[in-house]
C-alpha positions as CSV (number, residue, x, y, z in Angstrom):
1,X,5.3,19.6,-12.7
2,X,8.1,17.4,-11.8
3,X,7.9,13.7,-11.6
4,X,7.1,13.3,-7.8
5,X,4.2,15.4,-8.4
6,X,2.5,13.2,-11.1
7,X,3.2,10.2,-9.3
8,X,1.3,11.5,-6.0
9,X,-1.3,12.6,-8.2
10,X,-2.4,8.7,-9.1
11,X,-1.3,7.5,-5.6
12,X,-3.3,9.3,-4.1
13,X,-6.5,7.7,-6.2
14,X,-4.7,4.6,-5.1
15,X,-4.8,5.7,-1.2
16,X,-8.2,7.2,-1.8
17,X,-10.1,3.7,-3.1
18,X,-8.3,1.5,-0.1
19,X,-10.1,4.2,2.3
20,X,-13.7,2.4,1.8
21,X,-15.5,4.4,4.9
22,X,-14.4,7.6,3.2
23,X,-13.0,8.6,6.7
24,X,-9.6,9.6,5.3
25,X,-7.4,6.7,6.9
26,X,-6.8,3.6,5.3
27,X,-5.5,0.5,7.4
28,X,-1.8,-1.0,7.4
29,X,-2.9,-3.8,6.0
30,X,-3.9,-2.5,2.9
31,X,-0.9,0.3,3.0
32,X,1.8,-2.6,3.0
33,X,-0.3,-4.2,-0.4
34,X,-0.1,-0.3,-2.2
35,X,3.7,0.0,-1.0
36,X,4.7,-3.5,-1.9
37,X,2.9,-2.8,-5.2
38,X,4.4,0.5,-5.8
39,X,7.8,-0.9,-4.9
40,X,7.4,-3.4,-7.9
41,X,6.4,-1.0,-10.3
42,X,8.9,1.7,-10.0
43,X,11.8,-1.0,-9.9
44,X,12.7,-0.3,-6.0
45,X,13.4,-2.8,-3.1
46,X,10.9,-3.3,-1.1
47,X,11.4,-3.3,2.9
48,X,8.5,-5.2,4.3
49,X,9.0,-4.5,8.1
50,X,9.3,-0.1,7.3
51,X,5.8,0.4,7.2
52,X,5.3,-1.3,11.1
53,X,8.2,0.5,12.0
54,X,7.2,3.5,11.0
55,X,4.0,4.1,12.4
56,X,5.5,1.4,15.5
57,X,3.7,4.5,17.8
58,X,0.3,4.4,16.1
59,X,-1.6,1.5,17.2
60,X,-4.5,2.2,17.4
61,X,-6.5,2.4,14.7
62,X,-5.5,3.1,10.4
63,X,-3.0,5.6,8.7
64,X,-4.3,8.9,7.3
65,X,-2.9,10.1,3.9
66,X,-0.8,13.1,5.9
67,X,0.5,10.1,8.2
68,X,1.1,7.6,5.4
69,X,3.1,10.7,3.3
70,X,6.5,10.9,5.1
71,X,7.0,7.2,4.9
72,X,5.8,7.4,1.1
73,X,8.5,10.2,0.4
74,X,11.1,8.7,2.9
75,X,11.1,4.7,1.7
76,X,9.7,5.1,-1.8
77,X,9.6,8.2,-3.7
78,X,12.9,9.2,-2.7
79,X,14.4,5.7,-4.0
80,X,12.7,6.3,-7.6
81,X,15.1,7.3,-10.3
82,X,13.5,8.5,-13.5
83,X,13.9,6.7,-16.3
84,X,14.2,2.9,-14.7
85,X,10.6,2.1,-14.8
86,X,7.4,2.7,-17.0
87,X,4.9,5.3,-15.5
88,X,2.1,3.8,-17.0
89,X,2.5,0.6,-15.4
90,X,1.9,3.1,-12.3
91,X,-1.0,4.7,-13.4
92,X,-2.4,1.3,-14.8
93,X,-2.0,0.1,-11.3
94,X,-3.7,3.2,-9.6
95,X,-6.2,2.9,-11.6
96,X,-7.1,-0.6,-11.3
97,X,-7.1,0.3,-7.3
98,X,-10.0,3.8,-8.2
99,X,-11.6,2.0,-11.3
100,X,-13.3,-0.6,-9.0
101,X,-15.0,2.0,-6.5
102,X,-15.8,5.2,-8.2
103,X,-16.1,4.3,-12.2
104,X,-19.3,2.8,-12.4
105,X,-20.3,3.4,-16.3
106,X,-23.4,2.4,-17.9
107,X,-22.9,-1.0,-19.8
108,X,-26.9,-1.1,-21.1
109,X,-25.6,2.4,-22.9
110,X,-24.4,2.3,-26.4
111,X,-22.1,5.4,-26.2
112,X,-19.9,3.7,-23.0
113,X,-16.1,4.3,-23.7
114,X,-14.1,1.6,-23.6
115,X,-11.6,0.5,-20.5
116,X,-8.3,1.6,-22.7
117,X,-9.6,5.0,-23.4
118,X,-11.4,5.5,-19.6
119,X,-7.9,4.8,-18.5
120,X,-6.2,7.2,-21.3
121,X,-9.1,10.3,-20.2
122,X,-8.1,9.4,-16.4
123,X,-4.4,9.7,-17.2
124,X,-5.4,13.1,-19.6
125,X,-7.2,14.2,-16.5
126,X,-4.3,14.0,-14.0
127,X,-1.7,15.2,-15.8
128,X,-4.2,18.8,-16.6
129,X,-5.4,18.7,-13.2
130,X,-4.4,21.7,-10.6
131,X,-1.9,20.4,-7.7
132,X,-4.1,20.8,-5.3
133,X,-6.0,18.2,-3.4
134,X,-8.8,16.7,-4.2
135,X,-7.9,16.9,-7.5
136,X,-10.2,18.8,-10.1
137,X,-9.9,20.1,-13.4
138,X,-10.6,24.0,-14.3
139,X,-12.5,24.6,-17.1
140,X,-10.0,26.0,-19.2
141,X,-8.5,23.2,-19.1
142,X,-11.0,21.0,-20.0
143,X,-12.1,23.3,-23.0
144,X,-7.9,22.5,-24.1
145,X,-8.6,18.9,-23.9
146,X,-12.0,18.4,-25.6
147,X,-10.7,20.7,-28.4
148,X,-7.5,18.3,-28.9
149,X,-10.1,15.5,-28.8
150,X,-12.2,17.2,-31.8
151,X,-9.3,18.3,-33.7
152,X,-7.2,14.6,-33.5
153,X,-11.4,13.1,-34.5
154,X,-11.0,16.4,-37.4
155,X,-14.2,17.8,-36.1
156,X,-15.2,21.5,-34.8
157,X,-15.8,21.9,-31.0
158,X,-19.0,23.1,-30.1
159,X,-18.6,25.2,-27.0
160,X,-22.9,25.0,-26.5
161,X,-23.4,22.4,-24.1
162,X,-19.9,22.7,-22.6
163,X,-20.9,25.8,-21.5
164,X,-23.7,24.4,-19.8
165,X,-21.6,22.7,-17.7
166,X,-19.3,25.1,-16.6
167,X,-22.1,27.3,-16.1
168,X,-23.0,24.8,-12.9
169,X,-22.6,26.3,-9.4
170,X,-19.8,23.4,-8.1
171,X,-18.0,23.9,-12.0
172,X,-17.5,26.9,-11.8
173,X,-16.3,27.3,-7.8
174,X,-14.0,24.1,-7.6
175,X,-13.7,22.8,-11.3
176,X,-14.4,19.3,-12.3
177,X,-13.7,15.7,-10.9
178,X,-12.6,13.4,-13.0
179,X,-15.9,10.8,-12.4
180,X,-18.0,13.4,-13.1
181,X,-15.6,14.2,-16.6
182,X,-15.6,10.2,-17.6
183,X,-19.3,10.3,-16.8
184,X,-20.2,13.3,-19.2
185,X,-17.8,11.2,-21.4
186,X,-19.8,8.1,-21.4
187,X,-23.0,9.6,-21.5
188,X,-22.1,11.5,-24.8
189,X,-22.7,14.7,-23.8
190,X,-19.9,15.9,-25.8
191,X,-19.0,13.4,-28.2
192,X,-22.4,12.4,-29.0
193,X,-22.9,10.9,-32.9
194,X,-19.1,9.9,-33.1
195,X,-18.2,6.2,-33.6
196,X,-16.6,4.6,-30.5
197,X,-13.5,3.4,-32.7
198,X,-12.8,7.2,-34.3
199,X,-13.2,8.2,-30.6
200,X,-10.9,5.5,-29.4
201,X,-8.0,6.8,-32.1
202,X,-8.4,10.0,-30.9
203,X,-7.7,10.0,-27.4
204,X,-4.9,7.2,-28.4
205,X,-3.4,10.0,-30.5
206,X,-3.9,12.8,-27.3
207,X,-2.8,10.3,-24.9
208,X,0.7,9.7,-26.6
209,X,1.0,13.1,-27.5
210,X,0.4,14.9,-24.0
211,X,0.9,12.1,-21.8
212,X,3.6,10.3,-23.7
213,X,5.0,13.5,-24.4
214,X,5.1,12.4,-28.6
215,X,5.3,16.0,-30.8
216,X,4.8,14.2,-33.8
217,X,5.0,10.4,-35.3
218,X,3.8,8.8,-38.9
219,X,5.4,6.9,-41.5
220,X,8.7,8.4,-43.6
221,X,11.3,6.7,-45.9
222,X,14.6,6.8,-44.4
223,X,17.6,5.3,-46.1
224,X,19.9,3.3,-44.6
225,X,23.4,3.9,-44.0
226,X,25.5,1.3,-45.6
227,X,23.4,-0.4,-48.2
228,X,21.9,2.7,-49.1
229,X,18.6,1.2,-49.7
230,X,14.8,2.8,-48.6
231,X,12.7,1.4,-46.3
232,X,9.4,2.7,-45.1
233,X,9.7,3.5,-40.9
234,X,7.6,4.6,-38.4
235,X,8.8,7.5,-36.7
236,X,8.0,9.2,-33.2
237,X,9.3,12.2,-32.4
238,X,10.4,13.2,-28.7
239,X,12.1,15.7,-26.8
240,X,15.5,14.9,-27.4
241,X,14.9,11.4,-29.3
242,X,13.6,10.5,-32.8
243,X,13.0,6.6,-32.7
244,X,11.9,4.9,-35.4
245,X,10.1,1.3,-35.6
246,X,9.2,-1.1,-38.2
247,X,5.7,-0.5,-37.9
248,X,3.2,1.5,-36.2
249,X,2.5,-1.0,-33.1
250,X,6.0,0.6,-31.9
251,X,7.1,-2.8,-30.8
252,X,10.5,-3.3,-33.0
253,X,12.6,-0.6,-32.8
254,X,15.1,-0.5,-35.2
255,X,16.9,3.0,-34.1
256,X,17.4,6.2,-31.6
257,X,18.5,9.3,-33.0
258,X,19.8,11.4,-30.0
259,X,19.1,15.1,-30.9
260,X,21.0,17.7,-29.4
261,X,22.0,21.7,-30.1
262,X,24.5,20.0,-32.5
263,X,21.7,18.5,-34.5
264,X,20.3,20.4,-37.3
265,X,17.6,19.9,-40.3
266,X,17.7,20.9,-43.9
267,X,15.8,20.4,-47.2
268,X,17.2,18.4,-49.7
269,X,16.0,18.4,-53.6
270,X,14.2,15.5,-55.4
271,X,16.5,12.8,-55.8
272,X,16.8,9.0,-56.7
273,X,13.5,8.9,-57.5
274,X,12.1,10.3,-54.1
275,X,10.6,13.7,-53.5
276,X,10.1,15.9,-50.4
277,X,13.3,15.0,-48.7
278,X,14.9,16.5,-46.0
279,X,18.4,15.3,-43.7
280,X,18.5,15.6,-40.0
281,X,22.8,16.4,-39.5
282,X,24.0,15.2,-36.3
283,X,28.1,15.6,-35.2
284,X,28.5,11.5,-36.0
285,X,25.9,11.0,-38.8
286,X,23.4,12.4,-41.4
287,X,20.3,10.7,-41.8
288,X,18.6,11.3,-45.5
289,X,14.5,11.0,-45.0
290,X,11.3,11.8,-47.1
291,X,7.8,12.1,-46.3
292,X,4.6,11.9,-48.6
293,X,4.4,15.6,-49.7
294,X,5.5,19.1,-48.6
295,X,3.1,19.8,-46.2
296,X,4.1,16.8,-44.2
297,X,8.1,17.5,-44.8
298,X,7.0,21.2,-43.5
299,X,5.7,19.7,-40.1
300,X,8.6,17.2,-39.7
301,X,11.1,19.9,-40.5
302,X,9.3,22.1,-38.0
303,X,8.5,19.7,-35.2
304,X,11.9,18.1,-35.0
305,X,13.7,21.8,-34.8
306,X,11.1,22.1,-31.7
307,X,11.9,18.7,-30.2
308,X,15.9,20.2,-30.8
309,X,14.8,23.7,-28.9
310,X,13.2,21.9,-26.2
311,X,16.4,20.2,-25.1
312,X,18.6,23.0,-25.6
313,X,16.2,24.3,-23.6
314,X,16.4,21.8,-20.6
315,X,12.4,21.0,-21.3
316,X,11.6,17.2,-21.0
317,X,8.1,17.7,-22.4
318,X,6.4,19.8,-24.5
319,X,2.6,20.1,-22.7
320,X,4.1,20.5,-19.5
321,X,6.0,23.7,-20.0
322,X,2.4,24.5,-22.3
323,X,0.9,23.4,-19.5
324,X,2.6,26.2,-17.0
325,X,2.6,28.8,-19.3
326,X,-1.6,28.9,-19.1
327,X,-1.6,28.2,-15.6
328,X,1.0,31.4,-15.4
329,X,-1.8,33.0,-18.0
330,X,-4.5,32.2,-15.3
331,X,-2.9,33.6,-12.5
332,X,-2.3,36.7,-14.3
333,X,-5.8,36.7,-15.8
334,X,-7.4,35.7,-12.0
335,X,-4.5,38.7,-10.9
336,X,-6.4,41.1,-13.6
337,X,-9.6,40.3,-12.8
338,X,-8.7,40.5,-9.2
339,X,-7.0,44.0,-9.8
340,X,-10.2,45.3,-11.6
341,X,-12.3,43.9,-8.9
342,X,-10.2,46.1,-6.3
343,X,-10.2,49.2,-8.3
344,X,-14.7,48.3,-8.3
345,X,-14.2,48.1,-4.6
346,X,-12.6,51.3,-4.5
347,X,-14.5,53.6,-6.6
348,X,-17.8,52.4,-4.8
349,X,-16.2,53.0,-1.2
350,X,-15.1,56.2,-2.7
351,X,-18.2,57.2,-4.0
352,X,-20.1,55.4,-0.4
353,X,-17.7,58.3,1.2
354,X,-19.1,61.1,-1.1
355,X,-22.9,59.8,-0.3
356,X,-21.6,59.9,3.2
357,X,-20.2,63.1,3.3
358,X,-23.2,64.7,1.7
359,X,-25.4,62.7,4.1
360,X,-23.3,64.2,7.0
361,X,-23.4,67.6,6.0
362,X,-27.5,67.5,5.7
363,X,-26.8,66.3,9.2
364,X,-25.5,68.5,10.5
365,X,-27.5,71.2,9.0
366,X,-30.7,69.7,10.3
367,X,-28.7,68.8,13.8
368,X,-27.7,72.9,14.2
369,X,-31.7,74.1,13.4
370,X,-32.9,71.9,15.9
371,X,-30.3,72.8,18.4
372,X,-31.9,76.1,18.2
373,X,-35.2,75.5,18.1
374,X,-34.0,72.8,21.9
375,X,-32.2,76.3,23.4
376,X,-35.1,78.4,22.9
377,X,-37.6,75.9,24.4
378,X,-34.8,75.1,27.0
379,X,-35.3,78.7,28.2
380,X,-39.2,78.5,28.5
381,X,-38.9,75.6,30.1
382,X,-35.8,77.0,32.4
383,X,-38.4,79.8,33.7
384,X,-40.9,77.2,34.4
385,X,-38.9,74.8,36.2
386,X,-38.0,78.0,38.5
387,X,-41.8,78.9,39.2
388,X,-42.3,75.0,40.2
389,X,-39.0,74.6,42.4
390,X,-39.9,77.0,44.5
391,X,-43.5,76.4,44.9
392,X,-42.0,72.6,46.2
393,X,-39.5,73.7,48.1
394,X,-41.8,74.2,50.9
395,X,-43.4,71.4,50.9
396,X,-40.4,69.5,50.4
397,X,-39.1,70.8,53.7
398,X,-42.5,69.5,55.2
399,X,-42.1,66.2,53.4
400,X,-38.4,65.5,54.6
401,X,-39.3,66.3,58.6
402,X,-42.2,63.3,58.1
403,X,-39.5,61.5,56.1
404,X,-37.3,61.3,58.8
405,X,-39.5,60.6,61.1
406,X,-41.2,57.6,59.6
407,X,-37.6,56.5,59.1
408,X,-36.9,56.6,62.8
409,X,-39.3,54.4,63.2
410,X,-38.8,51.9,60.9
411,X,-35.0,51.7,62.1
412,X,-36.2,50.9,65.7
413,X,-38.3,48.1,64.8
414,X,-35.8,47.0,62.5
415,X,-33.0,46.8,65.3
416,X,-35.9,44.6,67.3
417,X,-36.2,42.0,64.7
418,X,-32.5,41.7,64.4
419,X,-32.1,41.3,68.0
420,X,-34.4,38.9,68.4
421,X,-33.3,36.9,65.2
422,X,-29.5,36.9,66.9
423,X,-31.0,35.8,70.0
424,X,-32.7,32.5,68.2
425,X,-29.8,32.3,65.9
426,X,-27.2,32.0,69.1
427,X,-30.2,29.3,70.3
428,X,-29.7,27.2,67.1
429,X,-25.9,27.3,67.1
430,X,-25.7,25.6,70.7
431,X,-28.1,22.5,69.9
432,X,-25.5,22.2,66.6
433,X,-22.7,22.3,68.6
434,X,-23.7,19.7,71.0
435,X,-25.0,17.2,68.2
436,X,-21.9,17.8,66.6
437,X,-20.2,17.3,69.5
438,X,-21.7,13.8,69.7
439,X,-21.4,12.9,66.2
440,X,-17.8,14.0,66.3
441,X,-17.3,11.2,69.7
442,X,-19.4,8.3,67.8
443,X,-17.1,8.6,64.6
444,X,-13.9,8.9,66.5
445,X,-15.0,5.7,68.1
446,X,-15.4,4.1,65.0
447,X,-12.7,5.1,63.8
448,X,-10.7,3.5,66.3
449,X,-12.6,0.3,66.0
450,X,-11.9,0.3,61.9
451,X,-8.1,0.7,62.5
452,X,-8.2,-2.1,64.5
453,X,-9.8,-4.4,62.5
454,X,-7.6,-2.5,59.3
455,X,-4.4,-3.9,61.5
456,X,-5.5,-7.5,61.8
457,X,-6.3,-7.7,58.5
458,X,-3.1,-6.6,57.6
459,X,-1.3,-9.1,59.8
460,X,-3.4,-12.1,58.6
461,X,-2.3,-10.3,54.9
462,X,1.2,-10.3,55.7
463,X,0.9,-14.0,57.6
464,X,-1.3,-15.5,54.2
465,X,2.1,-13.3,52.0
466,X,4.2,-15.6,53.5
467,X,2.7,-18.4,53.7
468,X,1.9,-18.2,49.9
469,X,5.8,-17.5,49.5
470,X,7.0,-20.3,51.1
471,X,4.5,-22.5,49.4
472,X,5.6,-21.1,46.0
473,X,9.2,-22.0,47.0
474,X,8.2,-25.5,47.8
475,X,6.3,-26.1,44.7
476,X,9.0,-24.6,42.5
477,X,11.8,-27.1,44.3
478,X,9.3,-30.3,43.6
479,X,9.3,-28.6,39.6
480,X,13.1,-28.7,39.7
481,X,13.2,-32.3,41.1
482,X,10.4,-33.4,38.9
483,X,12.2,-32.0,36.1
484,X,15.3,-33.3,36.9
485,X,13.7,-36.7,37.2
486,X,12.2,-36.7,34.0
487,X,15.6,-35.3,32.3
488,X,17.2,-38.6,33.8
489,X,14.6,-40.5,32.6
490,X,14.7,-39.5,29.3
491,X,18.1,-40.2,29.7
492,X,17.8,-43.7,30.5
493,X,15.6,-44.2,27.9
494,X,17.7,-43.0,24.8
495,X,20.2,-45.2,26.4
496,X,17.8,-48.5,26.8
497,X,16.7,-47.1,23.0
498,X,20.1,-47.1,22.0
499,X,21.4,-50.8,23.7
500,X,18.0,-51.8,22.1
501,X,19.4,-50.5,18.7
502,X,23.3,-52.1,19.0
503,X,21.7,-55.1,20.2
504,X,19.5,-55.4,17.1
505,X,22.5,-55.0,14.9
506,X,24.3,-58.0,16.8
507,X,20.8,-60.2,16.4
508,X,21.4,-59.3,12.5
509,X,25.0,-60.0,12.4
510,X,24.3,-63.2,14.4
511,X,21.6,-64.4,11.6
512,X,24.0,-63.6,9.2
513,X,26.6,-65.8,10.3
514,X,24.0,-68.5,11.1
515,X,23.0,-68.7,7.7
516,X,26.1,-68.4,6.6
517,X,27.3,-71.4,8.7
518,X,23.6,-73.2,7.6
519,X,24.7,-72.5,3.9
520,X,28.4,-74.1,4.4
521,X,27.3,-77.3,6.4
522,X,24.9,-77.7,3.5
523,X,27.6,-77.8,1.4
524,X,29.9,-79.9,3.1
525,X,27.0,-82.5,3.7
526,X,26.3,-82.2,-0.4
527,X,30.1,-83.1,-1.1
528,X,30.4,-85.8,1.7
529,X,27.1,-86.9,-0.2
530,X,29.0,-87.3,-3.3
531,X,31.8,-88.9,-2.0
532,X,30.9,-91.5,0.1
533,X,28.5,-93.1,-3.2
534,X,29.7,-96.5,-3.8
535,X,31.1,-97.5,-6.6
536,X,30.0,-100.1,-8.9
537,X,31.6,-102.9,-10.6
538,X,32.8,-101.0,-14.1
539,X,32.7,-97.4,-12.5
540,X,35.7,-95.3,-13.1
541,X,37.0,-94.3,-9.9
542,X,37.9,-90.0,-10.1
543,X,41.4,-88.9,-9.7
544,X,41.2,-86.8,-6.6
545,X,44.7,-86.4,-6.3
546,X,47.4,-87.8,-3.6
547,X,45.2,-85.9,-0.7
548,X,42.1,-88.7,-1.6
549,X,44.3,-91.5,-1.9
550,X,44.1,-93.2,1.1
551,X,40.4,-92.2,1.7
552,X,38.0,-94.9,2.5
553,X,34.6,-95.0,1.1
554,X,32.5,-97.0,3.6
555,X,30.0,-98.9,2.1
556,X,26.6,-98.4,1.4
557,X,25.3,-100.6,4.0
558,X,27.5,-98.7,6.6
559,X,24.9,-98.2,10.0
560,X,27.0,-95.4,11.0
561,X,26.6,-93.4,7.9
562,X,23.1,-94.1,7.3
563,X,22.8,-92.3,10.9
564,X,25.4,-89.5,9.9
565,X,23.1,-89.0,7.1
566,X,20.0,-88.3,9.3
567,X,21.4,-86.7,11.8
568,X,22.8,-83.9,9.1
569,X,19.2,-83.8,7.3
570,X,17.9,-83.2,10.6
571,X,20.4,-80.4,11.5
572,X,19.4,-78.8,8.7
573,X,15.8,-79.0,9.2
574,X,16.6,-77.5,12.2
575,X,18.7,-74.8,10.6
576,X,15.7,-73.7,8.3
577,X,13.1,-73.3,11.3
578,X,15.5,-71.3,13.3
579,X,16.2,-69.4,10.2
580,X,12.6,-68.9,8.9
581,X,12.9,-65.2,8.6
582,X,15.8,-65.7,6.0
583,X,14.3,-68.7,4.5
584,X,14.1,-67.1,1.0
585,X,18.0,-66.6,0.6
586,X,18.6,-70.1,2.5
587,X,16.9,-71.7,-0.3
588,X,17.8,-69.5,-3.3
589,X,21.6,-70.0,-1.8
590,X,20.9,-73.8,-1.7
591,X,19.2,-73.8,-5.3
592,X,22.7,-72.0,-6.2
593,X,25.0,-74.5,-4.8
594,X,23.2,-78.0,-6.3
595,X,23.7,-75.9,-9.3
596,X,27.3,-75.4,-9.0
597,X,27.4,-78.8,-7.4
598,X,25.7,-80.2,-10.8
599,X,28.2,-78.4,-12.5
600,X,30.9,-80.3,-10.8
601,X,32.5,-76.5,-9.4
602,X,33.5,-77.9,-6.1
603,X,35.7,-74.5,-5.1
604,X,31.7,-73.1,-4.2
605,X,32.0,-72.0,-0.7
């Protein structure tokens, strides 16, 4: 059973639980969800528009399984490559998709397995399921899995009630479905008594060992390879690996040992204070292990030359060449039984043909004594028939003259009836002719008259065609000036909007330099302000340099400045209202320069 095969087997529980109706198709819809799922968990890209194209002919109504299958092998099984994804997270998946429609178990029940180990039976069931579809389970196969349930719970198997099962019509024709399996499971039909967590260990240990393909795995003391030192390891055996972890969850791995025809394992003597050692020899290194006592060091010793055989061997798992072998068994047993059935067959037809013959031969015996006994009574009756035949010969010759006669007769007034029934017959056929006659002149007429009227309609159709043409052609040349119009409109108006914008920016620019211009007459009035106060008698007059020399402070009483003064208070008034939108950085300017000014900082533009 190669890979392709046990991933179909939980696709199609996938395909199956999507097909709610139970019709056999399934919708794309819910075909694009599986793919896109299945394309995450086996690590392949995902093409989201293959599925439409695919099926780009089928329209009308969902996908069967046969339909969805060449897309499933063309853009996603033939993509997987073994080893670059986990299977289980497949089957996990599948059977999330099933779980929900067909696994219904009995939660009021104490003996209801739990989700982990329905899932572990389901994956149990698939892999020992036939390849055929639906998919069932034969009963010898079934009797191999409980018995590897009992022996991992070390318990006997008690064939009683199994046996009851299989002795069911539908068990014994088609096998076993796996609801039907998980529900004798739950119902503890088989397991019943056992404790849920020594039945949950078991099939843990089943699951890993057909499933996950483990031969064997425990804890052994391995020592290391530089420092020499012990250490307690768990180990799991494979075909073709022997990995070993730090403890049993299997989560820190600490080593691979690749095992080969190369490889090789001997017994080593007690040493160093450890007993029941043993070495696995490989071409690069030799690893030095011991178990707990000999019985264990006998199974390790055994299964890891069998994991070493089975890769020699080109085998990737250990149940599924098992599992082939009793399948081959079957077929020859079913082959046997078969060959037994036909040599039945043939000794009872052979013995029907002896019966036969025998039943023949009385036959015929009895046939030949009542031949005889017919030919001698065919005589007798031979000279009768004589006597009678010619005592009616006579009056046969009488009987035939009257026959005839009579018959004459009949024929003439047979011939009269005809004639008679031609003669109303001929009668008939003229009136029909002439009403067909007229019939045939009224519908010629009206024929005429309807292809008439058919030609003026089709004139006033052919007038209203053109007339609906040229008023198409109209309306279509107002839409082109219309929309020609409203282009240049548009136009115009991203051209007002932009003039409207380039004029904004001058309006801002024009503030600017108004408060600008505000800001520096403001300051020119402050320093005219201070210049032009008088000086009293005593004051110290500033040395403004040669430039101020000859400047001329009018005095205070001057009418002329007094009315310089208002006019620039007034200009600036009207400077603020006409700048009342930047009134904020007029006067936090202004508050700036009487600050400076206080300062005596006269360079302040």
């Amino acid at each position: 059973m190669d890979l392709r095969s046990e991933l179909l087997k939980s696709i199609w529980y996938g395909f199956t639980a999507l097909d709610l109706e139970r019709s056999g198709k399934v919708s794309k819809s819910q075909l694009k969800v599986l793919s896109h799922n299945l394309c995450t968990v086996l690590c392949i890209p995902h093409d989201p528009v293959a599925l439409e194209e695919h099926f780009r002919d089928d329209d009308h109504g969902p996908v069967s399984s046969q339909g969805y299958m060449p897309y499933l092998n063309k853009y996603i099984l033939d993509k997987v490559v073994e080893g670059s994804f986990n299977k289980e997270d497949v089957d996990e998946l599948c059977w999330t998709l099933t779980a929900k429609k067909n696994y219904k178990p009995n939660r009021s029940s104490s003996t209801v397995l739990a989700a982990r180990d329905a899932f572990r039976l389901w994956c149990l069931f698939n892999f020992l399921s036939e390849d055929k579809y639906p998919l069932v389970m034969v009963p010898d196969e079934m009797e191999y899995l409980l018995k590897k349930i009992y022996t991992a719970m070390s318990l006997e198997f008690n064939c009683v009630e199994l046996e009851d099962i299989f002795s069911q019509d539908t068990v014994q024709q088609r096998g076993i479905t796996v609801w039907v399996f998980l529900e004798m499971m739950d119902t503890g039909k088989v397991a019943r008594g056992i404790d849920r967590s020594v039945i949950s260990m078991a099939l843990e240990e089943v699951y890993m060992e057909i499933v996950g393909d483990v031969l064997k795995e425990g804890y052994l003391w391995k020592r290391g390879q530089l420092r020499r030192n012990w250490k307690e390891r768990w180990f799991t055996l494979k075909p073709g690996n022997l990995f070993y972890y730090t403890r049993e969850d299997r989560k820190e791995c600490q080593g691979n040992i690749a095992l080969d025809g190369n490889c090789c394992v001997e017994v080593l003597p007690d040493r160093d204070g450890k007993r029941c050692m043993f070495c696995l020899k490989t071409l690069s290194k030799t690893y030095e292990m011991s178990s707990s006592d000999t019985k264990q060091r006998q199974e390790w010793t055994t299964a890891i030359q069998m994991a070493i055989r089975l890769h020699v061997e080109g085998k990737t798992s250990l149940h599924k060449d098992l599992k082939l072998k009793r399948h081959e068994q079957r077929e020859q047993r079913d082959k046997r039984q078969q060959a037994k059935e036909e040599e039945l067959q043939r000794l009872l037809r052979e013995a029907q043909k002896q019966a036969q013959d025998l039943l023949e031969q009385d036959e015929e015996r009895r046939r030949q004594q009542h031949e005889q006994l017919q030919q001698t009574l065919e005589v007798q009756l031979r000279e009768a028939e004589e006597v009678r035949i010619s005592m009616q010969a006579e009056m046969a010759l009488k009987e035939e003259e009257a026959e005839r006669q009579r018959k004459r007769i009949r024929e003439l007034e047979d011939m009269q009836k005809q004639q008679e029934e031609a003669l109303q017959q001929e009668i008939r056929a003229r009136l029909d002719e002439e009403a067909f006659r007229y019939a045939q002149a009224g519908l010629l007429a009206e024929e005429e008259e309807k292809m008439k009227a058919l030609l003026t309609l089709q004139e006033e159709q052919e007038e209203y065609i053109l007339k609906t043409q040229r008023e198409k052609q109209e309306l279509k040349q107002e839409m082109e000036a219309k929309s020609r119009a409203l282009d240049e409109a548009q136009r115009q108006l991203e051209e007002v909007r932009a003039n409207r914008h380039r004029v904004d920016q001058d309006v801002v620019a024009a503030q600017r330099k108004l408060c600008q211009a505000s800001t520096n007459v403001k300051h020119w009035n402050v320093q005219m302000n201070r210049l032009m106060r008088p000086i009293g008698p005593g004051d110290k007059r500033p040395l403004l340099g040669s430039s101020l020399s000859s400047f001329q402070i009018p005095s205070q009483r001057d009418p002329g400045l007094h009315l310089r003064r208002i006019s620039g208070s007034e200009d600036r008034n009207e400077e603020c209202k006409e700048n009342v939108t930047d009134g904020r950085s007029c006067d936090a300017d202004l508050e700036r320069r009487n600050s400076h000014t206080s300062n005596g900082d006269p360079n302040f533009p």
